[in-house]
C-alpha distance (Angstrom), angle and dihedral (degrees) to the residues before:
residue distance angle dihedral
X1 . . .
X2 4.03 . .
X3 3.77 107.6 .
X4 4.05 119.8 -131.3
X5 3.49 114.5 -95.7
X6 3.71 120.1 -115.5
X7 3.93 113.8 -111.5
X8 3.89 89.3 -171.6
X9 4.02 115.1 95.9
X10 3.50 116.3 -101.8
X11 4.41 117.3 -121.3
X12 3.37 78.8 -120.5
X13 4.18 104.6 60.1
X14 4.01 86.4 39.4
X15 3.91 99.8 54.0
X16 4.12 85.7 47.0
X17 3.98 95.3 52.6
X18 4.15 87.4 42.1
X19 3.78 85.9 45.2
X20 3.93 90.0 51.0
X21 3.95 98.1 42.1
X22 3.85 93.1 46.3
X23 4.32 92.5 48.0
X24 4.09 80.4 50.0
X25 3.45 86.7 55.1
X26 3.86 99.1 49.3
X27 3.46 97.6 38.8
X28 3.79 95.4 52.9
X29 4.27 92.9 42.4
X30 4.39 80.3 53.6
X31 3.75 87.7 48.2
X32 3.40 93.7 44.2
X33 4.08 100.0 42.7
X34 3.98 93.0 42.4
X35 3.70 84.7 51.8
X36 3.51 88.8 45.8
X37 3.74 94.3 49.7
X38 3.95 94.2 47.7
X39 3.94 99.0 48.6
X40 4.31 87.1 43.3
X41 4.50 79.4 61.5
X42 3.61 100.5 40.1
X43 3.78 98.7 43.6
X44 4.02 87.3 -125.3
X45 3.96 132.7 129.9
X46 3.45 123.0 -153.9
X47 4.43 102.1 -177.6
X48 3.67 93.3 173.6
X49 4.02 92.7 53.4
X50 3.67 83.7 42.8
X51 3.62 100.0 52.6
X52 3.59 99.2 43.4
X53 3.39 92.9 53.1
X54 4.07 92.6 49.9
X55 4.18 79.1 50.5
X56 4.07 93.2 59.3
X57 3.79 89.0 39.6
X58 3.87 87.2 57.9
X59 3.37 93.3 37.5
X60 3.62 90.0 59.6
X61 3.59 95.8 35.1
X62 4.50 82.3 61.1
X63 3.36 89.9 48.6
X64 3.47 98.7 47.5
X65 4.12 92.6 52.2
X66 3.76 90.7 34.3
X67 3.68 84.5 60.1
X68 3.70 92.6 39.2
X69 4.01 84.5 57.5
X70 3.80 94.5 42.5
X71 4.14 95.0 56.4
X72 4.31 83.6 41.9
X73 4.05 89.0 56.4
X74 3.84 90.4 41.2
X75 3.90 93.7 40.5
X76 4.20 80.5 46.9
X77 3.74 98.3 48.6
X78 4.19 94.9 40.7
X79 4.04 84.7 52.8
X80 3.97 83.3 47.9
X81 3.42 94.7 51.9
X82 3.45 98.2 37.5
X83 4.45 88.2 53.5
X84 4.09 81.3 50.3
X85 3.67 96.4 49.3
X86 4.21 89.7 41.1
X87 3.96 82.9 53.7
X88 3.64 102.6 43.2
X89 3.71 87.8 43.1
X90 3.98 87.0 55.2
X91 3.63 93.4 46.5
X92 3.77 88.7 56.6
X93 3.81 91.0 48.3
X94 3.66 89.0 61.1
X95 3.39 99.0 48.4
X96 3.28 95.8 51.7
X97 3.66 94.4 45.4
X98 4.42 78.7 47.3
X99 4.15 90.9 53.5
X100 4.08 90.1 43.9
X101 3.64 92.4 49.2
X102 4.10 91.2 42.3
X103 4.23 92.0 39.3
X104 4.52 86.0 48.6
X105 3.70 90.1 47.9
X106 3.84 97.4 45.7
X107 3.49 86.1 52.7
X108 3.90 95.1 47.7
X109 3.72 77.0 48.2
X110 3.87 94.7 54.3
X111 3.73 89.0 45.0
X112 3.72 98.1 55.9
X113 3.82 86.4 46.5
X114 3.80 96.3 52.1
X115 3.95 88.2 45.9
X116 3.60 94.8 43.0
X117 4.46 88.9 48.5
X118 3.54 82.5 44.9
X119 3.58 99.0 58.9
X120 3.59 89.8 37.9
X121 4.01 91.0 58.7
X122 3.71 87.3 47.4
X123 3.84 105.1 62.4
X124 3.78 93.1 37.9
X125 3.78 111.2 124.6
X126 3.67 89.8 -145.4
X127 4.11 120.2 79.0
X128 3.93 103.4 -111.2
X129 3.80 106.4 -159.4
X130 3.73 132.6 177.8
X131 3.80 126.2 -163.9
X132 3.89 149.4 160.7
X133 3.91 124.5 -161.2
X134 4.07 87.1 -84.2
X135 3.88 111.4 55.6
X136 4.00 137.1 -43.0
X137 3.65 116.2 -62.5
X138 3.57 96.1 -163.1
X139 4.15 140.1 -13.7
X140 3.70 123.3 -168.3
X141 4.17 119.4 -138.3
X142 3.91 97.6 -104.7
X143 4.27 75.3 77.8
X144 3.36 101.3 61.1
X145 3.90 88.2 37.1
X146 4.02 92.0 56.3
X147 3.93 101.3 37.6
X148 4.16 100.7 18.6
X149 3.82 97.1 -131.1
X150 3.91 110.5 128.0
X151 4.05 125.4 -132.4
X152 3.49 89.6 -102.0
X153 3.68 92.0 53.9
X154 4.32 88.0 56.7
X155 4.28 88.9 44.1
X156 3.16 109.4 47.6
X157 3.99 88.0 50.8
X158 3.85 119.8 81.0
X159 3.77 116.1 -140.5
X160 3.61 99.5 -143.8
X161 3.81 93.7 72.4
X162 3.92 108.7 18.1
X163 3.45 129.8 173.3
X164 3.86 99.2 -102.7
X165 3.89 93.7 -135.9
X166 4.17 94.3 40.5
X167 3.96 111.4 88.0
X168 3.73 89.7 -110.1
X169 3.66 89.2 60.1
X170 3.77 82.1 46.5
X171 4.06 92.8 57.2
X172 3.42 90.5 42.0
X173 4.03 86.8 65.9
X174 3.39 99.7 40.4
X175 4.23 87.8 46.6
X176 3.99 80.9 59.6
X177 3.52 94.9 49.2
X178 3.93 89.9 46.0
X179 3.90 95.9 37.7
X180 4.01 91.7 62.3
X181 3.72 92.3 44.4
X182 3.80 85.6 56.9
X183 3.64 95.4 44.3
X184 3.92 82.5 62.8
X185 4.09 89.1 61.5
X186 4.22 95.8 -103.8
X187 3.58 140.3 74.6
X188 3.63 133.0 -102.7
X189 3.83 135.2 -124.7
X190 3.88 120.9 169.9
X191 3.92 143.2 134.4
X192 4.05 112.5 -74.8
X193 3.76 126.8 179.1
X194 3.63 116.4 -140.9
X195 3.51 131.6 -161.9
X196 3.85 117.1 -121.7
X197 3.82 124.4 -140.4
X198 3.94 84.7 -112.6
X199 3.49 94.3 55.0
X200 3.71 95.5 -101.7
X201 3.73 120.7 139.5
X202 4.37 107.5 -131.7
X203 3.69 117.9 -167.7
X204 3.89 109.4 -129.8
X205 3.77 126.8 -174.0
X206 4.01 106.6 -141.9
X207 3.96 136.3 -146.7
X208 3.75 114.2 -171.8
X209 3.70 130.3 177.4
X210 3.95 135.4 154.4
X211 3.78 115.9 -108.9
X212 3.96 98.0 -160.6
X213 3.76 115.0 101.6
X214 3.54 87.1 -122.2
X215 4.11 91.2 56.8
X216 4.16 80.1 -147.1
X217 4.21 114.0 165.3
X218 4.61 88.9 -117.3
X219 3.60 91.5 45.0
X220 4.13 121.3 91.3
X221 3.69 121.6 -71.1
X222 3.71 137.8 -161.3
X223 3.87 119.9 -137.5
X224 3.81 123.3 -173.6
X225 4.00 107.5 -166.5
X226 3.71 122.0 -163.3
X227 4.10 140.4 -163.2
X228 3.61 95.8 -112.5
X229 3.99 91.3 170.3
X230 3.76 103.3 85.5
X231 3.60 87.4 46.9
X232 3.93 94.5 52.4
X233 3.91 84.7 49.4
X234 3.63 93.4 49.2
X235 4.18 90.2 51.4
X236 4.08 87.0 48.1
X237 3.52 91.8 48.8
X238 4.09 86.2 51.0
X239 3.84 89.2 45.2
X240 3.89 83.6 52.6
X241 3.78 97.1 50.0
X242 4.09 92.6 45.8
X243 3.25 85.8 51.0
X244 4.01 103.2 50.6
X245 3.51 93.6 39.5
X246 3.26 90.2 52.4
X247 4.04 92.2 49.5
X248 4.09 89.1 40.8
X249 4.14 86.7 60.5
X250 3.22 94.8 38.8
X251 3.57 100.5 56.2
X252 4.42 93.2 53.2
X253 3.72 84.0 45.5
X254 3.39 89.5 68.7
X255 3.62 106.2 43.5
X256 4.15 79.7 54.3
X257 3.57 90.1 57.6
X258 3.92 96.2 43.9
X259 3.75 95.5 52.3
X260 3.63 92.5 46.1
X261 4.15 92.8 52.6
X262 3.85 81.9 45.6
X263 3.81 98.0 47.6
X264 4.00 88.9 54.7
X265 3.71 86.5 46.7
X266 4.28 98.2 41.5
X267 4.02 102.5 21.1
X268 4.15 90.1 164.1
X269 3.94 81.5 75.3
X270 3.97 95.6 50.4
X271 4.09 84.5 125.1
X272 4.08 95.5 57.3
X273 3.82 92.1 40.1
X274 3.98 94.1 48.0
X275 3.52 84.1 50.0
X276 3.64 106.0 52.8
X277 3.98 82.4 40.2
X278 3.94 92.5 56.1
X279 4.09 90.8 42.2
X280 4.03 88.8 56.1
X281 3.89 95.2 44.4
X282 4.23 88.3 46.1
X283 4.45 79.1 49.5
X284 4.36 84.4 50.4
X285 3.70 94.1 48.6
X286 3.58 98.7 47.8
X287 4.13 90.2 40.7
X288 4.02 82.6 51.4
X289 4.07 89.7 46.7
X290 3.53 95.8 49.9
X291 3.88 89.0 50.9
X292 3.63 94.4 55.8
X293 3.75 95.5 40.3
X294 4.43 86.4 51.7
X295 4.27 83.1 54.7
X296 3.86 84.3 49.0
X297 3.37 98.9 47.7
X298 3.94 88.1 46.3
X299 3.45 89.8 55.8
X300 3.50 104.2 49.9
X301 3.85 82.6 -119.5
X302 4.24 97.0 132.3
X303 3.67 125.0 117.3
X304 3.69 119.3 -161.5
X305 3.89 116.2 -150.7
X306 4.06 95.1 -156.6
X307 3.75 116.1 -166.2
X308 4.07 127.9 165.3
X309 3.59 110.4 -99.7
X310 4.16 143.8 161.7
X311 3.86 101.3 -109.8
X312 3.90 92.9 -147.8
X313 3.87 89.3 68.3
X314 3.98 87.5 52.5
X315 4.01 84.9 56.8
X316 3.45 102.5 46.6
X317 4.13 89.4 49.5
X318 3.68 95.2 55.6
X319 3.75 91.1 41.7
X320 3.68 94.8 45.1
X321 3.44 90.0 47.1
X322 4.21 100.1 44.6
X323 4.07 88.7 46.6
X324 4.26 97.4 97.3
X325 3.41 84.7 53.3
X326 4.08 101.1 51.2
X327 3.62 84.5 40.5
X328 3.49 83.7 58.5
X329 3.43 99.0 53.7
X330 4.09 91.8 40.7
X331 3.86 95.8 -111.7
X332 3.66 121.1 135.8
X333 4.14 107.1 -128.0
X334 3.77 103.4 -165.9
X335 4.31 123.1 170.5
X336 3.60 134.7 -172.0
X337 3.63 121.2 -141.6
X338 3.91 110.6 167.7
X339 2.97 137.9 109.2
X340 4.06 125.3 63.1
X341 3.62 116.8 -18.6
X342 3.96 118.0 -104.4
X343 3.21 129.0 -156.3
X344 3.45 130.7 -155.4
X345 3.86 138.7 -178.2
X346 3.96 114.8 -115.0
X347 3.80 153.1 113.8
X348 3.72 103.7 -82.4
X349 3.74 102.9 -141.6
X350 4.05 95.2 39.8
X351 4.63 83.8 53.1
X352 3.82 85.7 49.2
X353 3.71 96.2 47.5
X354 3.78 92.7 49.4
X355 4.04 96.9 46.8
X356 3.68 79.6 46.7
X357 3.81 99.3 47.4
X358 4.36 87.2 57.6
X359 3.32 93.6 47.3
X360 3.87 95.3 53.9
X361 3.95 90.9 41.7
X362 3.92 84.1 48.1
X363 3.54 102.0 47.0
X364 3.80 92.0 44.5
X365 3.77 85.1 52.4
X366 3.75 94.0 54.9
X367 3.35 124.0 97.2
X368 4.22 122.2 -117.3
X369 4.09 98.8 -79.0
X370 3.67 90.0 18.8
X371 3.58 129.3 146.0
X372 4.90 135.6 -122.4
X373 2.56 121.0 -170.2
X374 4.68 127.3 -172.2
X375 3.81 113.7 -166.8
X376 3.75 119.8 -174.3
X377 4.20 116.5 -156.1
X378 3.57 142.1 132.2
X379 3.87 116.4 -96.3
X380 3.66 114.4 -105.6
X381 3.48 101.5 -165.6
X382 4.39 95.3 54.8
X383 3.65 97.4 117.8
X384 3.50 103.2 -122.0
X385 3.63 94.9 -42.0
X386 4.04 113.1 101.5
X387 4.01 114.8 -125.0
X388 3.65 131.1 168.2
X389 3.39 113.3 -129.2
X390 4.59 124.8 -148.5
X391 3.85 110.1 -167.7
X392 3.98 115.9 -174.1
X393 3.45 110.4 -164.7
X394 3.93 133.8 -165.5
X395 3.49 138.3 172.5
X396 3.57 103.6 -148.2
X397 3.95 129.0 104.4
X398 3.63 125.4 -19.3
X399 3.94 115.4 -120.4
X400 3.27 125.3 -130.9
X401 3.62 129.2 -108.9
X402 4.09 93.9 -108.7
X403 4.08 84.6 47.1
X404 4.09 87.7 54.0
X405 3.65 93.9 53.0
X406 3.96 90.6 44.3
X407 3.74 101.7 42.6
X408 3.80 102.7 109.2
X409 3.73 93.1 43.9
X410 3.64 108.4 107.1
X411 3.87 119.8 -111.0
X412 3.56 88.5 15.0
X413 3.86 98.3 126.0
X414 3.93 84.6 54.7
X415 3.68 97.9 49.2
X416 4.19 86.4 45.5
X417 3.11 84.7 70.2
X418 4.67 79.7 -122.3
X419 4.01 121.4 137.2
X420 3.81 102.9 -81.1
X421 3.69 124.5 -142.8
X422 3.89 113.0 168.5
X423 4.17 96.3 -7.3
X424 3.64 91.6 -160.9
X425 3.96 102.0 38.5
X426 3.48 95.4 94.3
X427 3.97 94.8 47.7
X428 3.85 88.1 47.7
X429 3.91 96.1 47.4
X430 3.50 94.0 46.3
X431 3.95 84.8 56.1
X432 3.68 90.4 49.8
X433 3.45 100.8 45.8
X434 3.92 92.4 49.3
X435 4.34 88.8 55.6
X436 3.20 81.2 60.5
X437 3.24 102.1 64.3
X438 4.30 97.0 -107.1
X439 3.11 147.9 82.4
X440 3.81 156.3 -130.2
X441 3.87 141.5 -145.8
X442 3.48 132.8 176.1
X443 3.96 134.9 -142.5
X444 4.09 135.4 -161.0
X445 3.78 129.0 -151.7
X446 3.26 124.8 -177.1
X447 3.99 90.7 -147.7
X448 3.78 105.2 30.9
X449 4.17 99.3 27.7
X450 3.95 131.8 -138.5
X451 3.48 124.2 -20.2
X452 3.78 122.5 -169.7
X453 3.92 122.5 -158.6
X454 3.74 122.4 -162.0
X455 4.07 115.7 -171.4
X456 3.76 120.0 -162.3
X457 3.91 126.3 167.0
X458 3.41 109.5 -94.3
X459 3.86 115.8 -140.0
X460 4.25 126.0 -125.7
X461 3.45 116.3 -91.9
């Protein structure tokens, strides 16, 4: 590549021209002092001699300072350029210093973002998983959580011919099923079954959707898999409850409507028919209570109203109150209130509805003849912390070990197929007794019955 020429004098071109310029000078002040010299002894004057040699000694004396000038504006404009090019050079220093400091802290930038989406992908609950038509690119560790298999498990397997039963060979389904929806222009979301490293079959809700720009079926794709299985419970459960409720109204209903079609038909009775009506709308009302108070409970919606009271009066209200009705039903309801008083720290009306709630799912319980009985005491065995203990006992049936774990479900004596007497009493007290800081258990004997035991802290004398 031709260099640019240099428009600047050389050293060389200015010490010739000052070289030339000062010999004019000398040559024409010999001239002109030999010539002085010679006329000064002869008496002559030669002006014209004279004058042209005063004309190349000024010539030569312009030249000289013109060049003197000259090398002064080129020794001027080099130092110019040489300041411009020292400032331009700086200026490009600092902006390269500027872009390093900007292109390191982008990337520290960059780093913290990748770290921080890294993070993020690794405490989701739901699988993230990334793939192309030849293997997994990447897996987060909610997937080995949900279905057991490991990352190395999903690497070291190549999509394009899986092992049908291996998760890869599961993903390489499900990218079908995906892959055609996105062939269609859209995503796809759907149930999927997976098979679990233990053999166990998880229901998983899926998203899928391609990540190219392109959104083409081969390209990579983006799958977010969830645990659909507690939420399928959850719906059954609500199917269940519908359903119960809908069989515990139901059932009062029509025992309404059969007294009423045998009160038009047997008016003398009018007192035993309006009785059995009014005992079956008191059993809607508190079904229809216990309802709202499960949505309350569910909400986070209850208010207790605690106050200091002795928890043996609490147990002789509810069983004073509850007695016409186990005398109704031939059981004995018994309670024993001595000893020293304790007190305890709780809303009033929620205590009495849960000492009340036992004894009705006792007494119901109970064989004809049978026997509940309350106790009141402290619990021996609280480890240093003092709780007051409420035991309802009956002697009627056993329940079975699938009962015992279901127990404080609600509707579960209904859908046991057992005699129901408040079918969500036990759910409820168990919620009330746990905002209160206790709690309750329940145990079956074959010989002796069910026993329930509700804990609450007990308060210092």
């Amino acid at each position: 590549m031709q260099q640019p020429k240099d428009k600047r004098p050389s050293s060389h071109r200015i010490s010739l021209n000052l070289a030339v310029g000062l010999l004019l000078i000398l040559l024409a002040s010999l001239l002109l002092a030999g010539l002085i010299i010679g006329q000064v002894r002869s008496g002559q004057s030669d002006f014209s001699l004279m004058v042209l040699l005063l004309g190349v000694l000024a010539l030569g004396a312009v030249l000289t300072v013109m060049l003197v000038f000259d090398v002064r504006r080129q020794a001027g404009a080099s130092g110019q350029n040489e300041t411009e090019l020292r400032r331009q050079n700086a200026d490009l220093v600092r902006a390269n210093n500027d872009l390093q400091s900007q292109l390191s802290g982008r990337a520290s930038e960059l780093a913290d973002e990748r770290t921080q989406s890294k993070a993020i992908l690794q405490s989701m609950s739901e699988a993230v998983v990334v793939l192309d038509s030849e293997r997994v690119r990447y897996s987060n560790r909610a997937l080995t959580r949900l279905t057991g298999f490991s990352g190395d498990d999903l690497t070291s397997k190549s999509l394009s011919a899986p092992d049908a039963v291996s998760l890869a060979g599961q993903l390489a389904h499900l990218r079908e099923i995906v892959s055609a929806a996105i062939a269609q222009g859209g995503i796809w979301q759907g149930p999927f079954k997976l098979n679990m490293k233990d053999g166990k079959e998880l229901d998983v809700a899926v998203i899928g959707l391609p990540l190219d720009a392109g959104a083409t079926p081969s390209g990579q794709m983006l799958l977010l898999i969830r645990d659909n299985s507690q939420e399928k419970r959850l719906q059954s459960q609500r199917n269940t409850f519908v359903t119960n409720a809908s069989h515990e109204l139901r059932t009062p209903l029509s025992n309404i409507k059969t007294r009423l079609y045998l009160l038009r038909k047997q008016p003398e009775k009018m007192d035993e028919h309006l009785a059995v009506m009014d005992e079956m709308a008191a059993h809607m009302q508190q079904l229809l209570e216990e309802m709202l108070d499960i949505g309350r409970f569910e909400r986070g919606a209850v208010m207790l109203d605690r106050d200091s009271v002795v928890l043996q009066e609490l147990v002789s209200e509810a069983v004073t109150g509850y007695q016409p009705r186990a005398a109704r039903r031939s059981v004995t309801l018994e309670s024993d209130v001595t000893g020293p008083p304790i007190k305890v720290l709780v809303d009033q009306k929620r205590m009495v509805q849960v000492i009340t709630n036992l004894i009705s799912n006792a007494v119901n319980h109970s064989p004809q003849e049978g026997h509940v009985d309350v106790h009141v005491m402290l619990d021996p065995n609280s480890n240093g912390r003092k709780m007051a203990c409420v035991q309802v006992q009956d002697n009627g049936m056993a329940l079975s070990p699938e009962m015992l774990a279901h127990v404080f479900q609600p509707f579960t004596n209904a859908s046991m197929g057992l005699v129901s007497g408040t079918v969500l009493g036990l759910s409820l007290t168990k919620e009330i007794v746990e905002l209160h800081g206790g709690d309750i258990k329940v145990e079956s004997d074959a010989q002796k019955g069910t026993l329930y035991t509700v804990r609450l802290p007990a308060l210092e004398n």
